[in-house]
C-alpha positions as CSV (number, residue, x, y, z in Angstrom):
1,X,0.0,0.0,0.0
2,X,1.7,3.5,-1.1
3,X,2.4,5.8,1.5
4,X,1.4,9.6,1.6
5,X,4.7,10.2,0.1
6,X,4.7,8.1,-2.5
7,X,1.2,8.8,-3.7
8,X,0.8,10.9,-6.9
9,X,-2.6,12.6,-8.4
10,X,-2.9,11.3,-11.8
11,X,-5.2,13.2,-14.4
12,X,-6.7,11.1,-17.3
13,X,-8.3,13.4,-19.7
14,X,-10.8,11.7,-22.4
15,X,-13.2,12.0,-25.3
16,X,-16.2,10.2,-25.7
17,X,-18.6,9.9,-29.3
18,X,-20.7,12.7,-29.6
19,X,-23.1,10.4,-31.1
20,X,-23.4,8.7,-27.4
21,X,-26.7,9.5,-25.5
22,X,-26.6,11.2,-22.6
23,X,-27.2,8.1,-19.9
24,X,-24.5,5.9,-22.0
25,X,-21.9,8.9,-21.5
26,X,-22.9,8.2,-17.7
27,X,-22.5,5.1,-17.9
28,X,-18.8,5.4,-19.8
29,X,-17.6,7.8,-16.9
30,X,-18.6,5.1,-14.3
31,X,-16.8,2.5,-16.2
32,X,-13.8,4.8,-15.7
33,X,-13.8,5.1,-12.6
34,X,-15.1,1.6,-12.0
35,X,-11.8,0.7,-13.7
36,X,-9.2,3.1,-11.1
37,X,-11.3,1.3,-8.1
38,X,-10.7,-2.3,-9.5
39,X,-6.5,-1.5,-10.0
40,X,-6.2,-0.4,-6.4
41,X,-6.8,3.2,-6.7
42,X,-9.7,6.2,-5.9
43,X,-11.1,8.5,-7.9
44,X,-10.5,12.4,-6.0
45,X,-12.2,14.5,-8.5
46,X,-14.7,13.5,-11.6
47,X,-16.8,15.4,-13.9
48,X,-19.6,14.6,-15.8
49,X,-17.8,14.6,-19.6
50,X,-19.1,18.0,-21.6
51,X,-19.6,18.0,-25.2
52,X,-17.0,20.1,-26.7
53,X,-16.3,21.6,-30.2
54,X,-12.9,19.8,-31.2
55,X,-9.9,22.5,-32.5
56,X,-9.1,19.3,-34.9
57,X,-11.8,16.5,-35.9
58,X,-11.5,13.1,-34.5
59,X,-12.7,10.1,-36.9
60,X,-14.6,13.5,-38.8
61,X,-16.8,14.4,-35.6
62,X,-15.8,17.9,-34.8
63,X,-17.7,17.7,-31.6
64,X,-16.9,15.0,-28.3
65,X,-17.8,14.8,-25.2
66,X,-14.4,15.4,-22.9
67,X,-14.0,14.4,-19.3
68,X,-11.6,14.4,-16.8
69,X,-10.6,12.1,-14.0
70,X,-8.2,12.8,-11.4
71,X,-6.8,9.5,-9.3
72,X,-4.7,8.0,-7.3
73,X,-3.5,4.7,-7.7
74,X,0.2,2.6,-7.1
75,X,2.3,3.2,-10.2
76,X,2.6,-0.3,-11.0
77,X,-1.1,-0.3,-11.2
78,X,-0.6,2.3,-14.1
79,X,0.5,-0.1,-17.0
């Protein structure tokens, strides 16, 4: 188990389909942070993903919904 000195925030930033309706980009977020719980870590601070007009497309959507998850977890958890 890390230590308060060895435990780093991490931030995993992420885009979701536009296309997605808005209980499935729910339900994505969860799965997120379902995931971080399973590897030994917690979630600090989440947000429910935002669509967001894209500065460059992505698979030609200019739009995506973008979240952000901040963490902790052991680094070895990480790969």
């Amino acid at each position: 188990m890390p230590t308060e000195i060895d435990t780093k925030i991490y931030e995993l930033a992420y885009h979701l389909s536009p296309e997605l309706e808005e209980v499935d980009v729910k339900a994505r977020a969860q799965e997120l942070s379902d995931l971080v719980a399973r590897a030994g870590g917690s979630v600090v601070t989440s947000g429910m993903p935002r669509q967001v007009h894209l500065s460059y497309q992505i698979k030609n959507k200019q739009y995506a919904h973008f979240g952000i998850l901040d963490f902790t977890a052991p680094s070895e958890t990480l790969e």
